[in-house]
Residue, then its C-alpha position, 0 to 999 in steps of 0.5 A: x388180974x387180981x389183987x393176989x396175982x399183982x402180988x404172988x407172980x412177982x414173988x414166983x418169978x424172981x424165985x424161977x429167976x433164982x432157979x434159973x441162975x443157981x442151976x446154970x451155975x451148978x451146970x458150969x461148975x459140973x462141966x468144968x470139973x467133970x473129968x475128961x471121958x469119964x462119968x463122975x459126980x460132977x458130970x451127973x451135976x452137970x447132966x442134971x443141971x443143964x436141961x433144969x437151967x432150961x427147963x426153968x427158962x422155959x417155965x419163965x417164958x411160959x409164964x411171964x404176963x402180960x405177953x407181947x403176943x399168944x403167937x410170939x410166947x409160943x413161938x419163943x417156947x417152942x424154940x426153946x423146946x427144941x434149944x432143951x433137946x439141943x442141950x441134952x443131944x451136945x451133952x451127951x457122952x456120944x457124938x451127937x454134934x450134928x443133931x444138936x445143931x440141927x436142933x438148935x436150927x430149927x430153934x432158932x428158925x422157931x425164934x426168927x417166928x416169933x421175931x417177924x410176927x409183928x414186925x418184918x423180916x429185915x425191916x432194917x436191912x443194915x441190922x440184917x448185913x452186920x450180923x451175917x457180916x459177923x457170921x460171915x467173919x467167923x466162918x471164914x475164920x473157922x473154915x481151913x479147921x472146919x471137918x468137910x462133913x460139917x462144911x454145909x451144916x455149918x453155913x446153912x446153920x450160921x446163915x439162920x442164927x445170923x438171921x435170927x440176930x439181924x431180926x431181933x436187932x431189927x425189930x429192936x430197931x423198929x419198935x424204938x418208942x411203942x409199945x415193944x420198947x421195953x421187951x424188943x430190946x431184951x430180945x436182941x440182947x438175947x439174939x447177940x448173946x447166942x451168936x456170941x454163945x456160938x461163936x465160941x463153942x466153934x472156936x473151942x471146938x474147931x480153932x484152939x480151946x478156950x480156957x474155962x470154955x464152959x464157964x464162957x460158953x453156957x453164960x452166954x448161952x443162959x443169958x441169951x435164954x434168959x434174955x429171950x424169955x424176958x423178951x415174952x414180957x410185954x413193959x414199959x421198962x428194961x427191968 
């Protein structure tokens, strides 16, 4: 790497990272104040800012160095390409739930992809447990306010993103004290963050509303993202 390149990526990044946080709070701020059914300035805030903060994340994914792997950082973007088509299916002014959970599915199946291409699927099974543990937790929880329609959808959903988080915190687990410590890590920050992310999307949407769920339920959700973009970045720290 050059000497410019020791000196410009840092600058480049930290910007992206500024994007990043301005345009998830323009987002926030859109969906919180958007009015209810109808398509005001703060909804189009919110329609534009929301796949930016995305788009930004995946930039960042894309480009960090030095990568963990060629295969994880494409695993990790192509999840993220499905987790934008995700974002703009929820937000659209149409029911589209059910498309942007399967979406979201096959990101995250993307990201299970990325996660056990150096490292085992439920290399440590307890991490594996506790997760669906969790997401078995919520679904009972969740169940008697659940639609019939969304009753398979639902767990064939929650049984890959618990999945997803028990291989993230497993190969956390694993690459303790190697060459991974300082991003595996990262990863499994940003695992949990989307379970929590989801969890109360559902409870918002199923069981009662969540005051100020949209601040609650995109900050978690861009700090999962983050998280995972980060966890492309191959170092011997957590900065």
């Amino acid at each position: 790497m050059s000497v410019s390149n020791v000196i410009v990526a840092p600058v480049v990044s930290r910007g992206i990272d500024v994007g990043i946080v301005l345009a998830a709070i323009a987002a926030i701020i859109g969906a919180t104040f958007a009015a209810a059914g109808a398509v005001d300035g703060w909804q189009v805030l919110h329609w534009i800012a929301k796949p930016l903060a995305t788009l930004l994340i995946l930039w960042k994914a894309w480009h960090d160095r030095p990568e963990v792997s060629a295969v994880y950082r494409r695993w990790i973007g192509i999840g993220m390409l499905f987790s934008l088509a995700g974002d703009i299916l929820l937000m659209l002014p149409v029911d589209a739930f059910v498309a942007g959970l399967v979406t979201f599915l096959l990101g995250h199946l993307c990201f299970i992809r990325a996660l056990v291409s150096d490292t085992r699927f439920a290399a440590r099974p307890l991490a594996l447990l506790g997760c669906l543990a969790y997401g078995l937790l919520n679904l009972w929880a969740l169940w008697p306010t659940l639609p019939g329609a969304l009753h398979v959808p639902v767990v064939v959903y929650v049984a890959v993103l618990a999945s997803m988080g028990g291989q993230a915190v497993a190969r956390a687990w694993v690459h303790g004290d190697d060459r991974l410590a300082g991003a595996a890590p990262w990863a499994a920050g940003g695992a949990l963050l989307f379970m929590l992310s989801d969890t109360l999307l559902a409870w918002n949407r199923f069981r009662f509303a969540i005051p100020l769920s949209a601040l609650w339920v995109l900050a978690t959700y861009y700090a999962a993202m983050w998280c995972l973009a980060r966890s492309v970045r191959q170092s011997g720290d957590l900065t």
